[in-house]
Every structure is written in C-alpha cells, then in structure tokens.
N, C-alpha and C positions, 0 to 999 in steps of 0.2 A: 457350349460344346461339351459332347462327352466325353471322359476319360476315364481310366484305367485306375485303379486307385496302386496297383505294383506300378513301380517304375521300370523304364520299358529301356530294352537294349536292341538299338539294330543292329542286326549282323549284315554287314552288306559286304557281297564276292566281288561283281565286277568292279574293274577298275576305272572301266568308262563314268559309272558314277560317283567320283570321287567329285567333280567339281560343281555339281548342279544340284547331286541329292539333298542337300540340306535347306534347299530353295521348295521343295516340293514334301516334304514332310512337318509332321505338328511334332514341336518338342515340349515336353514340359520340364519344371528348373530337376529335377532330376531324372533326366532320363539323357541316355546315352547313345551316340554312333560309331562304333566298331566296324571298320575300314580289313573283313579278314582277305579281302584278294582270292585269286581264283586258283590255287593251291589248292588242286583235288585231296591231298594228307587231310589227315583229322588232327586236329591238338584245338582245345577247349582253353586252352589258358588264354588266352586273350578276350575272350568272353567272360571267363572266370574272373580275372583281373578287374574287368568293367561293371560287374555284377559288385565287386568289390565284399562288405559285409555284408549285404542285404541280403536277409536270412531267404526271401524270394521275392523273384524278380519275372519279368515279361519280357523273353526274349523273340524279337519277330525278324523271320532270317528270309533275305532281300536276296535268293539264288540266283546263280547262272548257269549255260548250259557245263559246264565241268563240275557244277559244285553240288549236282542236286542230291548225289549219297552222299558228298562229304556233311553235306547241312543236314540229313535225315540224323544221320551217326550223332551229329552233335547235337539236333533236338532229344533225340532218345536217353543222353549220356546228361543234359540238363534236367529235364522232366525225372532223371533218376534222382536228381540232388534238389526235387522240388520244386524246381523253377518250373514256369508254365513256356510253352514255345511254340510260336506259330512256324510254322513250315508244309511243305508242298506234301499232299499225302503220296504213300509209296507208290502207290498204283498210276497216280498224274507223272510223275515223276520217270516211273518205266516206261511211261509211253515217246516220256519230251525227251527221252535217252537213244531211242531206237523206234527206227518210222518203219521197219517191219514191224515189230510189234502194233506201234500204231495204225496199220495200214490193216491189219488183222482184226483189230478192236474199231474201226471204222465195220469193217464188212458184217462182225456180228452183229453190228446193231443198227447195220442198216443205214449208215448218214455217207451217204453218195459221195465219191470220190471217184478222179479218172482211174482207167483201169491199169492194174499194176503186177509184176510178177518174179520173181526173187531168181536167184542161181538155180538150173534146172526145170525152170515153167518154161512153157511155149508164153512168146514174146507177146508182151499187149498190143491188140490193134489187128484188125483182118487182112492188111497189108505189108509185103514186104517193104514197102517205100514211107511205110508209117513213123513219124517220129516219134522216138521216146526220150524221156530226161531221166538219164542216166544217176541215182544219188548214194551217197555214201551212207547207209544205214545208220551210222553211230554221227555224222557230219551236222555243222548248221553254217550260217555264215555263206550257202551255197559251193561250202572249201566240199571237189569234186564231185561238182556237179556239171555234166557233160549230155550231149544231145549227140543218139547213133540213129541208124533205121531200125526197122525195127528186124527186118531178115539179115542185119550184122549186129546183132544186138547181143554181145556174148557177157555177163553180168558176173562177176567174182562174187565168193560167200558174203563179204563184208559190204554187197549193193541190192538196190532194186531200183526199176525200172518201171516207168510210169508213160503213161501215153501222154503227150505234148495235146494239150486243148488248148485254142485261142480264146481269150478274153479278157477282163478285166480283173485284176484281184483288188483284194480290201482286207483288211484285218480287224478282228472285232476284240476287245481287249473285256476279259470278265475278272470280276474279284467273286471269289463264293467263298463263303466261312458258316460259325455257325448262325451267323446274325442275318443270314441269307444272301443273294445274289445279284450283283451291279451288274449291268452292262455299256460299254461305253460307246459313243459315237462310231459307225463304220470308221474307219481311217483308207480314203482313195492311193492305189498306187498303181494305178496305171496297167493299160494292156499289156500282156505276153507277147514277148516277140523270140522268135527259134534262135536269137543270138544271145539269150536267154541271162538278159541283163540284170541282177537281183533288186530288190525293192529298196535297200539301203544307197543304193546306184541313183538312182530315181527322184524325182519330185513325189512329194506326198499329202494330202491335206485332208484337213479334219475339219468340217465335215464336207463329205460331197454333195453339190449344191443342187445336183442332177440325179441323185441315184431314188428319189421318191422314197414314200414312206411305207410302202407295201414290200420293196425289197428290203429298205432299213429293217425294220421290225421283220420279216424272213430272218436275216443274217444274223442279227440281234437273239431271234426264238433257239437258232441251230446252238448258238455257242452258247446259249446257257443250259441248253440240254445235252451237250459237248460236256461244259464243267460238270453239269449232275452227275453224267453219267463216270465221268474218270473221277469222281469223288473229288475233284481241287479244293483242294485249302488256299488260299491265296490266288496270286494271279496267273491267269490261263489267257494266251493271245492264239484266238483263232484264226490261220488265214483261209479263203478264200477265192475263188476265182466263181462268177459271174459269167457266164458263155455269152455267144451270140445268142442262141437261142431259148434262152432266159433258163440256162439249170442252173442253181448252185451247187459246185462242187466244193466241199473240205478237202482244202491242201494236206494242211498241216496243223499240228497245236506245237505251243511252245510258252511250259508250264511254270513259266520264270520272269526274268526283266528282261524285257523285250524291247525289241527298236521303236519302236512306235509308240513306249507309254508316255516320253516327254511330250509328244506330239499331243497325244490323247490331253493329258494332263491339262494343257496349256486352253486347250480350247473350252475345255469344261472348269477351268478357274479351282480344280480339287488338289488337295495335299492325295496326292495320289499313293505315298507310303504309309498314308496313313490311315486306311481304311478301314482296317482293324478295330481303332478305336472309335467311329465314328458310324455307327448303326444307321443314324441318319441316311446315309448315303448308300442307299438300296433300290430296286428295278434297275428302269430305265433312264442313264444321268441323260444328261442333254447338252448340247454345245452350246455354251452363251456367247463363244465369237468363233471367228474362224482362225485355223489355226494350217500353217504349211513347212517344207522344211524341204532341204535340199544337201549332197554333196557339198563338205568344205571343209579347204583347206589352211583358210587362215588362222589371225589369233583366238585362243581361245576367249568365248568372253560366257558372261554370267551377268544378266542384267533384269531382274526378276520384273521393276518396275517398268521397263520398257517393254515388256515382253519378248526377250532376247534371248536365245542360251546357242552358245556354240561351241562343240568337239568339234567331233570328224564329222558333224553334220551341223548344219545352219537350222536353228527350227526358230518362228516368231507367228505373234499372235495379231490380228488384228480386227475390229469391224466390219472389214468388209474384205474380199476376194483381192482386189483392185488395191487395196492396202498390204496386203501380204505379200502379192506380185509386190510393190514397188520397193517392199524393204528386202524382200529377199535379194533382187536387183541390187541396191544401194548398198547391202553387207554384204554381200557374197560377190560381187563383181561384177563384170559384164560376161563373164562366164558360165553366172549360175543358172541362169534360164537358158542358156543356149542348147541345141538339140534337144530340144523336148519336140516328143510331139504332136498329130494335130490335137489327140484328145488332150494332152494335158494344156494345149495354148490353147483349146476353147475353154474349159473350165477354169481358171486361169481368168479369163475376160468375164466369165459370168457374175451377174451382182447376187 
C-alpha cells in the first residue's frame, strides 16, 4: 500500500460522518481525524492543535455543502504555514454553491441538461401546462424545491426553474487529483415522479444490474469530463437522469460528501477517504458485490464486518441482489421495502 510519508490530518465537516468515517478510511500510527462540523466560521485551531509540532503535515479536508469556503480559507491559511492541503478547487466549489452558476457552466460547455430559466426568463417548456421543479439556487437536500406549471411559474432572485423530465436517475461518484481520475460504479435511484420525492427518500443500489455497459461507461465518460472540466480536487458526485428516450441529462454536481459515497464505498470494498494516498486506485473501480440502502429510522449501528452501517439511512453489502433485499428487509423492518416501485421491485428480484 502507498503512503504518504507527512502524516496526514482529516478534516471532516459533516456531522453525519462521525460514526462510520473511520470504517472507510486507511490511517496510519500517526495520522489524525479532526471532527470540525459544519460551522461555516473559519478558526484553524483545531487543525493547528492536531498538526501539533509537526513542522509539516497533510492536511485532506472531507467538505460539505456549507463548508466548501470555509475549508478553501482554511487550506489557503495551512499551505501558508507549509503544510500541504487537499481540498475542493475554487472553481468545483462555486459551482456545488450555486446551480445558477452551475446551470451556466453546464450550457458553456455543452453537457446537456433539462432546460431551465432564472427570475425574469420566459419559462422552460413550450407549454403553459408544462411542469417545472422549482429549486433554491444556494439549496441541497431538495430544502425548496417545489413543482409549478410552467404559465404560473413566477421564480424569486434566489431560484431557477427547470423543466420536469421523466426517468430514471443515477449518480456517478468521481475522485480526480493530481495522480489522475477514478470513476465509480453508477449508483441506481429510481424513476422521477411530479410528487417529486428526493433520492435519499428512496431505495438505492450500487450497482444496477439492468443499466448495460454502453450507458455505464456513457455516464461514467460524462462525469469524468464533468470533473476535468470544473478542475475537482477530490470528490465530485454527478447526478444524472436517464430519459425514456435514451438521452442523458446532467442534473447536478455536488463537489463534496455525498449521499451515495457509503453506498459506492461498500460495493467496491475501497477506503473511500482515502484516495488521495492511494494512486492505485485510478480509471474505472468496479463493484465486486452489490451493494443497497434504504430510509431508516432505527438504532444506529456500525458493523464493517457484516457489511452493515446505519444513520438515517440503512446501507449493507451483499453477493447477490436477493441478499441485499432480504437484509434490508430483516434490519430495517417490514417497512423498508414497502412502497417501492414497480421498477425498483423488479431490480430488486434481479440476480
């Protein structure tokens, strides 16, 4: 295995990974996990403190969506006192900030996206009765995101509005640095529907056993030409939607930790924080099991050997399709698979 010969310090924001991060990272006896939470402020002492003497150190910062200037500030303000620091480049970063922006830097360069139009544009879609999904510019999490027509479609400065397309999404998870660029298994979440339920809502699996390997490697080519193009340093989750009629459209990017790395993680058996150090792990990884995950509200658990890990989402690992159904089932209740639908209950049954 390769390493680093600095000792390395992670800086991790979100709080969600407080109980599973240390499951999914390579540590060596001197290297460190700094727990900074999602406190958009800047203050370096808590890094500073973890860095301790070490005249320099490798500091690799694990953002979320609140924290991506506070983390830039604080790589900038480390790299001044020598230390080396991975972090999200500015440019990735203003895009996973603001989906105007984004939607802008989609059109320059051409990577297809439903059509969309800010406060003061004539409304996407050639019909007044046309749906559009209303979203919060600065928003993630789906927090106001709302479906009008599109002839009452009236959009405040702080949204834009996108035309509503049916199909399937998927989210493609990329690492790019300077050791070059991974791509990871599509990860399936299921069709669009206008009551416009979010993908953390949803059943998800990694990999899908149905999507062929001409649109895999599509979705796979877009998001790493995605990463190139916004220059990412670290990790970039492309989503996706899949149409009826075979286009792929780019939803969204989101230049940070993302819902779907555990998921990803688990099916391709990687220390997913730790890519950085590990050159190795470059193209296209591949899923050696299957891997699914569901809404959940029970006890937290962490169980690496089993293939287990559960927050607010149930994710486990298994062999086969038919093994992942029955544990999701058996840990999450008889509630977890309930209201899926027909696509997700045939894939689901697929071996």
């Amino acid at each position: 295995m390769s390493r680093e010969a600095l000792p390395v310090v992670h800086a991790v924001a979100p709080d969600s990974l407080r109980s599973w991060f240390g499951h999914f990272v390579d540590l060596g006896p001197d290297d460190r996990t700094v727990h900074l939470g999602e406190d958009p402020r800047v203050d370096p002492a808590p890094l500073l403190e973890a860095i301790g003497p070490v005249p320099r150190a490798t500091v690799v910062f694990h953002s979320g969506h609140v924290t991506l200037g506070r983390d830039q500030l604080l790589a900038f303000r480390l790299r001044e006192l020598g230390h080396r620091a991975e972090c999200q480049s500015r440019l990735c970063a203003s895009l996973g900030s603001d989906k105007i922006l984004m939607k802008e830097f989609f059109d320059r360069y051409g990577l297809v996206s439903p059509p969309w139009a800010r406060a003061g544009d004539p409304p996407p879609g050639d019909a007044p009765d046309a749906p559009v999904v209303v979203k919060d510019r600065h928003g993630t999490q789906s927090v106001g995101t709302r479906l009008a027509r599109a002839g009452e479609c009236r959009l405040a400065p702080n949204e834009l509005g996108e035309l509503y397309v049916d199909g399937v999404e998927y989210s493609v998870l990329v690492y790019r640095d300077g050791h070059g660029t991974a791509t990871f298994p599509p990860v399936w979440k299921g069709p669009t529907t206008p009551a416009l339920v979010p993908p953390w809502r949803r059943l998800r699996l990694c990999p899908d056993p149905v999507l062929g390997g001409t649109w895999e490697r599509k979705l796979r080519a877009v998001g790493k030409r995605l990463a190139d193009l916004a220059e990412a340093h670290g990790y970039l989750e492309a989503e996706f939607l899949l149409t009826r009629t075979g286009e792929v459209h780019l939803l969204e990017i989101n230049p940070r930790v993302s819902g779907t790395m555990r998921l990803a993680a688990m099916a391709t058996r990687l220390p997913i924080f730790s890519l950085h150090a590990r050159p190795e792990f470059r193209g296209h990884l591949r899923a050696v099991r299957f891997g699914g995950e569901v809404p959940y509200r029970g006890v937290p658990i962490a169980d690496p050997d089993g293939a287990v890990f559960a927050t607010s989402r149930l994710t486990v690992a298994g062999e086969s399709l038919g093994e992942v159904r029955t544990r999701l089932r058996e840990l999450g209740g008889p509630e977890a698979l309930e209201g899926l639908d027909r696509s997700a209950r045939t894939l689901l049954r697929a071996s």
